[in-house]
C-alpha positions in Angstrom: 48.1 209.8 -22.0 44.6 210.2 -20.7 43.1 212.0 -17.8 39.3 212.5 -16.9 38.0 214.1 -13.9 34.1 214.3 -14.5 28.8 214.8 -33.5 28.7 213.2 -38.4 26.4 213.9 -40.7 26.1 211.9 -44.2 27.5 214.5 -46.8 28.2 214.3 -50.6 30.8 212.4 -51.9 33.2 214.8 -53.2 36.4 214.0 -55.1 39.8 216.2 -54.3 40.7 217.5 -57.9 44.2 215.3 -58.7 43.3 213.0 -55.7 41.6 209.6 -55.8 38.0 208.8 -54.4 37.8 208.3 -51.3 38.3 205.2 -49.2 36.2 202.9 -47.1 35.9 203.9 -43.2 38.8 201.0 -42.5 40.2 201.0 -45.6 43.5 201.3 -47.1 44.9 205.3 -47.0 44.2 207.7 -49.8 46.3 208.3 -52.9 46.8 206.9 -56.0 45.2 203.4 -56.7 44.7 203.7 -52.6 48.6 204.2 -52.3 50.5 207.6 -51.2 52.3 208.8 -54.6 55.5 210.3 -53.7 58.0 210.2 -50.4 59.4 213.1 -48.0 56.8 214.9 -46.4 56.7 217.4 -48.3 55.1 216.2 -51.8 57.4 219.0 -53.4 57.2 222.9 -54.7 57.3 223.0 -58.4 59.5 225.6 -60.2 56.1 227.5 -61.2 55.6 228.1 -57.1 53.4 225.0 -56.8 53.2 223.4 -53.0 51.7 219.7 -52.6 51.2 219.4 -48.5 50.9 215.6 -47.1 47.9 215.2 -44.8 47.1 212.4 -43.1 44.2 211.5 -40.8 42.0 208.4 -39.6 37.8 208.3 -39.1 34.8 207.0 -41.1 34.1 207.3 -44.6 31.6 210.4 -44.1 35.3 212.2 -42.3 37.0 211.0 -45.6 34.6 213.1 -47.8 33.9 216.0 -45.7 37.9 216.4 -45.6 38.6 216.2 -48.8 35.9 218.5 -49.7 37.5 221.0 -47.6 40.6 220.4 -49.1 39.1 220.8 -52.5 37.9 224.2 -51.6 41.3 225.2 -49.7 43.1 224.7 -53.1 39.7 226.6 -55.2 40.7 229.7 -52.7 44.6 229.1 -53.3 45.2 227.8 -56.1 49.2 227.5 -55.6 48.2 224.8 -52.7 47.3 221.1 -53.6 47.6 218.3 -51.4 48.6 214.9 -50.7 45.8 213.1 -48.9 46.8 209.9 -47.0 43.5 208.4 -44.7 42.4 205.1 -43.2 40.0 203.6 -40.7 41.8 204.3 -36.8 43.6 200.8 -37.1 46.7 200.8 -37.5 47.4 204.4 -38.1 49.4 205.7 -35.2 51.9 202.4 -36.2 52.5 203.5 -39.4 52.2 207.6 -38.8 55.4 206.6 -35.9 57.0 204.5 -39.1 56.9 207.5 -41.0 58.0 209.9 -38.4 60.4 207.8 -37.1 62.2 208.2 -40.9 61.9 211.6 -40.4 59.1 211.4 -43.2 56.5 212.4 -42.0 52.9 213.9 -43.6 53.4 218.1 -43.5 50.0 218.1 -41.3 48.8 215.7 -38.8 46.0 214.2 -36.8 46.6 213.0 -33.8 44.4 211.8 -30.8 44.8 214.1 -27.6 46.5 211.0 -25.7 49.2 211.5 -28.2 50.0 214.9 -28.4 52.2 215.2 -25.4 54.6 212.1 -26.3 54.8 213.9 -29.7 55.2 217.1 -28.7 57.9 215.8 -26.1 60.2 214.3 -28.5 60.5 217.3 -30.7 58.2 216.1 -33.8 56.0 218.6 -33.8 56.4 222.1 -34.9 55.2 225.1 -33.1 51.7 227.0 -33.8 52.5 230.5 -33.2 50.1 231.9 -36.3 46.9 229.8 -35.7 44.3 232.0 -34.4 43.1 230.1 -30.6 41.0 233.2 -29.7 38.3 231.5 -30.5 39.0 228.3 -28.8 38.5 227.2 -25.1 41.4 227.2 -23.0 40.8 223.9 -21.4 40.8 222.4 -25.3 44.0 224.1 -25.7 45.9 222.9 -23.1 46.7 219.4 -24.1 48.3 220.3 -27.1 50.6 222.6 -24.9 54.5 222.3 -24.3 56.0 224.7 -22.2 53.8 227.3 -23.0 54.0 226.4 -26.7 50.7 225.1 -29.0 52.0 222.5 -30.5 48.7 220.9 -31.7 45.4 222.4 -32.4 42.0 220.5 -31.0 39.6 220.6 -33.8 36.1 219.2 -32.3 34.9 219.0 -29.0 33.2 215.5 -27.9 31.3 213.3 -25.2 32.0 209.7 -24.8 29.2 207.6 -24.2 28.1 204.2 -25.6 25.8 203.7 -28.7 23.4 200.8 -29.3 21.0 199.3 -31.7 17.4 200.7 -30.9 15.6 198.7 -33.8 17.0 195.5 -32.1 15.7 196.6 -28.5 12.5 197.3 -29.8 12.2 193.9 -31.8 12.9 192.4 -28.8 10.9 194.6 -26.5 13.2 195.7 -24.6 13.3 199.0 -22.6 16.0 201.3 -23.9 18.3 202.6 -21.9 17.8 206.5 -20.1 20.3 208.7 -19.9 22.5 208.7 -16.5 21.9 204.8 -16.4 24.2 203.0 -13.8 26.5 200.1 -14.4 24.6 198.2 -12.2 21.7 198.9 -14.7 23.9 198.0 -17.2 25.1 195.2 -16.6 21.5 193.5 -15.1 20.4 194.8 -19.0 22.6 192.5 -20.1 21.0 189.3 -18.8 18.1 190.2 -19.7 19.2 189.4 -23.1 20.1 185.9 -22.1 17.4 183.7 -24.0 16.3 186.1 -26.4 19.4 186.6 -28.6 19.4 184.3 -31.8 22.8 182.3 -32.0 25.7 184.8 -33.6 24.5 188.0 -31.7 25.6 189.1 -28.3 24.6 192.1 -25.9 28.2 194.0 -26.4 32.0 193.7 -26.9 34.6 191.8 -24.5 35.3 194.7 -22.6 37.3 193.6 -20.0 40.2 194.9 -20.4 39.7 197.3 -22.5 41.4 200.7 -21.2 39.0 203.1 -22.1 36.0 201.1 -21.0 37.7 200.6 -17.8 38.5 203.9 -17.4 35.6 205.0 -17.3 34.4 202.4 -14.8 37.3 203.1 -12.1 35.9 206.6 -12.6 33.0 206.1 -11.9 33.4 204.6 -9.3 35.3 207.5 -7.8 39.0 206.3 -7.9 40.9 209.0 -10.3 42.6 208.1 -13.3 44.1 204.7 -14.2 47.5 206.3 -14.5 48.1 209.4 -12.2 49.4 213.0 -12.3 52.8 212.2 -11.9 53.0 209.0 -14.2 52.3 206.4 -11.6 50.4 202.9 -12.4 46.9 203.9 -10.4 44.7 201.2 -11.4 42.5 200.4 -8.3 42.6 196.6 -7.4 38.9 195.9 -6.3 37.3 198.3 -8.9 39.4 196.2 -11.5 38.6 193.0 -10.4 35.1 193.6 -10.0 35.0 195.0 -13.8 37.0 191.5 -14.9 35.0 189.1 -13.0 32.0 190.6 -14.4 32.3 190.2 -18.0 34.0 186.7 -16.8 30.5 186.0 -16.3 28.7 187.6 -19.5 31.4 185.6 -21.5 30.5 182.0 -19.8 26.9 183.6 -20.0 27.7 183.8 -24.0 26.6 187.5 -24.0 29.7 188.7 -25.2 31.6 187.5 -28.3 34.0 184.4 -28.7 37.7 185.9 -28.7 38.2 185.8 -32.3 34.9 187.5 -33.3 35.7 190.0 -30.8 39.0 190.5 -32.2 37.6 190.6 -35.2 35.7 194.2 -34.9 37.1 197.0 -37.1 35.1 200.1 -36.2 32.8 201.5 -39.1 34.2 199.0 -41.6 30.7 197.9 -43.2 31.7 194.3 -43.3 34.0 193.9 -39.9 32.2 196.4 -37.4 30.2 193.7 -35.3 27.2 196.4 -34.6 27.0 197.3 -38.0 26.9 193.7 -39.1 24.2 193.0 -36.5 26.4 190.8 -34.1 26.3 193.1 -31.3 24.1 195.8 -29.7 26.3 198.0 -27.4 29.9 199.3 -28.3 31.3 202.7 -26.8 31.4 205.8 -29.2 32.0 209.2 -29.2 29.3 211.7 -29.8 30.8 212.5 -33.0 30.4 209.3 -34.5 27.0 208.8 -34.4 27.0 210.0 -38.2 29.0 207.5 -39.7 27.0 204.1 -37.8 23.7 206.3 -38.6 25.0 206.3 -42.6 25.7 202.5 -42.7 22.0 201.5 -41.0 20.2 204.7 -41.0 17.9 205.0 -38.2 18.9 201.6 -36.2 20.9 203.3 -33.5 20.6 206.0 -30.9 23.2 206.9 -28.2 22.9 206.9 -24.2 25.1 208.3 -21.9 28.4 205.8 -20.3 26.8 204.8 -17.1 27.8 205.6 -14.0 28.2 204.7 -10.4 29.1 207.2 -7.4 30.2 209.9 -10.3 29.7 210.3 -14.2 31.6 207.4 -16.2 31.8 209.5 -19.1 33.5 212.5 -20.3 33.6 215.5 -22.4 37.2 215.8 -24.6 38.8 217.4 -27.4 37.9 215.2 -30.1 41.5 215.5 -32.0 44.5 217.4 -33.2 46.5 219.2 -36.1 49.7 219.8 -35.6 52.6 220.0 -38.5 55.3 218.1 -38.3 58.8 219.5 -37.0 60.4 218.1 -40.8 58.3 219.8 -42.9 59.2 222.1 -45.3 56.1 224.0 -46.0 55.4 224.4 -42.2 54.6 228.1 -43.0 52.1 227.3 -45.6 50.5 223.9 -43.3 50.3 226.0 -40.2 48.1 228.8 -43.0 45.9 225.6 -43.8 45.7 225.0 -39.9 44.3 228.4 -38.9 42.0 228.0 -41.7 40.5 224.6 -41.0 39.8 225.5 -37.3 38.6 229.3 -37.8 37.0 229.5 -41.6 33.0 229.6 -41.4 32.9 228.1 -45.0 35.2 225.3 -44.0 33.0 224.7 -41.0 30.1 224.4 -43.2 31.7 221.6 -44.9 33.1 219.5 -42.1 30.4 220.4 -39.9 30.5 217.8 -36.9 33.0 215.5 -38.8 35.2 215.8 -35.7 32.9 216.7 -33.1 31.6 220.3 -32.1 33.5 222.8 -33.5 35.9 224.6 -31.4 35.9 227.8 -32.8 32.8 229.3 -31.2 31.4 231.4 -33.6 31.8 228.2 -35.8 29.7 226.1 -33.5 27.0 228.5 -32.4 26.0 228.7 -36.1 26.2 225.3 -36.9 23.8 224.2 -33.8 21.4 227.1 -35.4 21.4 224.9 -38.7 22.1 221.6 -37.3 20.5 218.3 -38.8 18.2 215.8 -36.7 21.1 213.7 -37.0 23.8 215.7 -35.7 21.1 216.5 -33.1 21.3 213.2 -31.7 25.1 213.0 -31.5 24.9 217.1 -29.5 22.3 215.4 -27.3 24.8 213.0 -25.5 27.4 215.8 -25.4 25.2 218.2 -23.8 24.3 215.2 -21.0 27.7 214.7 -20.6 28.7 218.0 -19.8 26.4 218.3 -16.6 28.3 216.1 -14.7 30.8 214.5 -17.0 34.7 214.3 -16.3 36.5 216.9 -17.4 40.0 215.5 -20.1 43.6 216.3 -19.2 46.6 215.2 -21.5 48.1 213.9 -18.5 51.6 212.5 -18.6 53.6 211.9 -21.7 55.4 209.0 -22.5 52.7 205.9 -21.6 51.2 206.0 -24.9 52.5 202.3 -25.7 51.0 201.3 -22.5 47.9 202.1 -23.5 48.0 201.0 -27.0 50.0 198.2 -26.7 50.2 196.4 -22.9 46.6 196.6 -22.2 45.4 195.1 -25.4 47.6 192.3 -24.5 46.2 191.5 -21.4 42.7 192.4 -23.0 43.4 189.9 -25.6 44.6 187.1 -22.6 41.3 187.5 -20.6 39.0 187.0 -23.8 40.8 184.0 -24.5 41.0 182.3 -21.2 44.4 182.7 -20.7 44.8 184.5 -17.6 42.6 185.0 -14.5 41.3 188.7 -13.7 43.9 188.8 -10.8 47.0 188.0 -13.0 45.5 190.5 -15.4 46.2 193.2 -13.0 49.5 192.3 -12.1 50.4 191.9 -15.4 49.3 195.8 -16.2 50.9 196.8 -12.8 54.1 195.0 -13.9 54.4 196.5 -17.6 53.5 199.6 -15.6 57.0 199.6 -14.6 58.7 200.5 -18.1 56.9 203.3 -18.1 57.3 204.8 -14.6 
């Protein structure tokens, strides 16, 4: 669960010794022939004192090779220590990490998005952290990987969220680009002054209207809290929701935002199937993190602007994601060593660099700013006008994480087709609200 109050650089394509290449941003996960070789989680300990750890994680192609670079050097310093890796593009991935878990066969080492961590952590899947070195680390990163006192999960990157958009099309069209600390009201007049000038198959951004984060981020904005409250309660204001609806109501009769099935059709990063990337949009969200990956597929087409905002900041500053090992593991020992490594080791932090956002460890991050490259500079540019006035993350309740991932993209989905009004939208959230409650 999420709760706001107010970077990726291309990198060389390395191949894990024993491992396969890596895979596309959306592809299938890593293994052999794109398959995971072996079952328990666990890969096994042969009898000459070999360990094979499981990892699994999602993100863009340029995440792929950073990680298993890393990994490749992990096993160079300790050569008893190979691993397992299993990655993908974000779709799909927390289905088939809970398929996995659920069959208590679960990778050894885990990401996980900070929304997830406390559902995890709740249901005793997760295995304490008591050896990882957090010294280093803000508290406020900490905390949402937290049970009871206990870390649970480790942030790895610090992040803004914001939107990004294609510059090189603005300019074509000469049109102004957007400044940071925009308004919505800014925003949304931007869009119709697409209206006209867009060739037929291109659109100013995504069907948001239902989307949870972009909304999120709107109610904020507009100074009404969090869409699900501090003690688990369905908060999503009425008027600011219907105003949010009704307006991209009217970019989609306006044809500024895609048909249903081409918006349904985006899969983030995927060179083929990301609608910004294959030039049918201009605006989607991101994080500051990302800005790498889109930079790698057109390099030099986009540039990022702050979420806008309306009484306060729509955007916010976050941990960017989680390790945690899993509670059946049986090299949790040897994982949670990998753990404190990944977060805390300068030479590992040189290789990931801003894979995953800002580095948490400090000492990690001031040296990588000191060395940073112009693009990472333009992904640490968003954070750092974020963090002026930007909400500030909190895990937030456990237990709604289907809610998010599940019941609003179904009611997201029944507004971009036409199937529901905006006001039967929101008593169909309020409603599946109830489950939850």
């Amino acid at each position: 669960m999420l709760k706001w109050k107010r970077l990726l650089v291309s990198l060389m394509a390395l191949s894990l010794v024993g491992m396969l290449a890596a895979c596309g941003g959306g592809g299938k996960p890593g293994g052999a022939n794109g398959e995971t070789a072996g079952a328990g989680n666990a890969s096994g300990a042969g009898g000459d004192g070999q360990i094979k750890l499981r990892m699994m994680w999602w993100g863009s192609q340029e995440r792929h090779e950073a990680t298993l670079a890393a990994l490749e050097l992990y096993t160079k310093n300790h050569p008893n220590i190979t691993f397992e890796p299993e990655y993908s593009g974000m779709d799909g991935y927390l289905d088939k990490l809970s398929t996995q878990a659920a069959a208590k066969n679960a990778p050894d080492i885990i990401q996980l998005d900070p929304g997830w961590a406390p559902d995890w952590a709740g249901r005793n899947q997760l295995s304490p952290l008591d050896s990882v070195d957090v010294a280093k680390i803000d508290p406020k990163l900490l905390a949402g990987g937290q049970k009871d006192g206990t870390q649970y999960a480790v942030p790895l990157g610090s992040v803004a969220f914001g939107l990004i958009y294609d510059k090189a099309a603005l300019d074509k069209l000469g049109i102004k680009n957007p400044e940071n600390g925009w308004t919505w009201d800014e925003f949304f007049a931007l869009a119709k002054e697409f209206k006209g000038k867009l060739p037929s198959g291109q659109y100013f951004t995504k069907d948001y209207a239902a989307n949870y984060f972009m909304y999120s981020a709107y109610q904020y904005s507009k100074g009404k809290g969090t869409v699900i409250s501090d003690d688990g309660k369905f908060n999503v204001d009425q008027e600011s929701f219907l105003e949010w609806t009704k307006r991209f109501e009217e970019l989609r009769k306006e044809g500024l935002v895609p048909p249903a099935d081409v918006n349904s059709s985006d899969k983030e990063f995927d060179p083929q199937m990301d609608l910004m990337v294959a030039g049918k949009i201009l605006f989607r969200y991101s994080f500051s993190n990302n800005y790498g990956a889109w930079d790698s597929l057109k390099p030099g087409a986009y540039a990022l602007v702050t979420m806008p905002r309306a009484e306060e900041a729509g955007g916010w500053l976050k941990p960017s994601m989680y390790l945690a090992v899993s509670e059946n593991s049986k090299y949790k020992e040897e994982a949670e060593k990998f753990i404190d490594w990944f977060v805390n080791d300068p030479e590992a932090a040189a290789i990931l660099k801003t894979s995953r956002g800002l580095p948490v460890n400090k000492d990690n991050a001031a040296a990588l700013e000191e060395s940073m490259s112009e693009v990472d500079k333009v992904g640490m540019g968003l954070l750092r006008a974020t963090e002026q006035d930007g909400q500030t993350w909190t895990a937030g309740p456990g237990g709604w994480t289907n809610y998010i991932d599940k019941d609003w993209p179904l009611v997201h989905d029944q507004l971009s087709f036409n199937k529901i009004t905006p006001e039967e939208a929101y008593e169909q959230l309020k409603e599946a609200a109830l489950a939850y409650e």
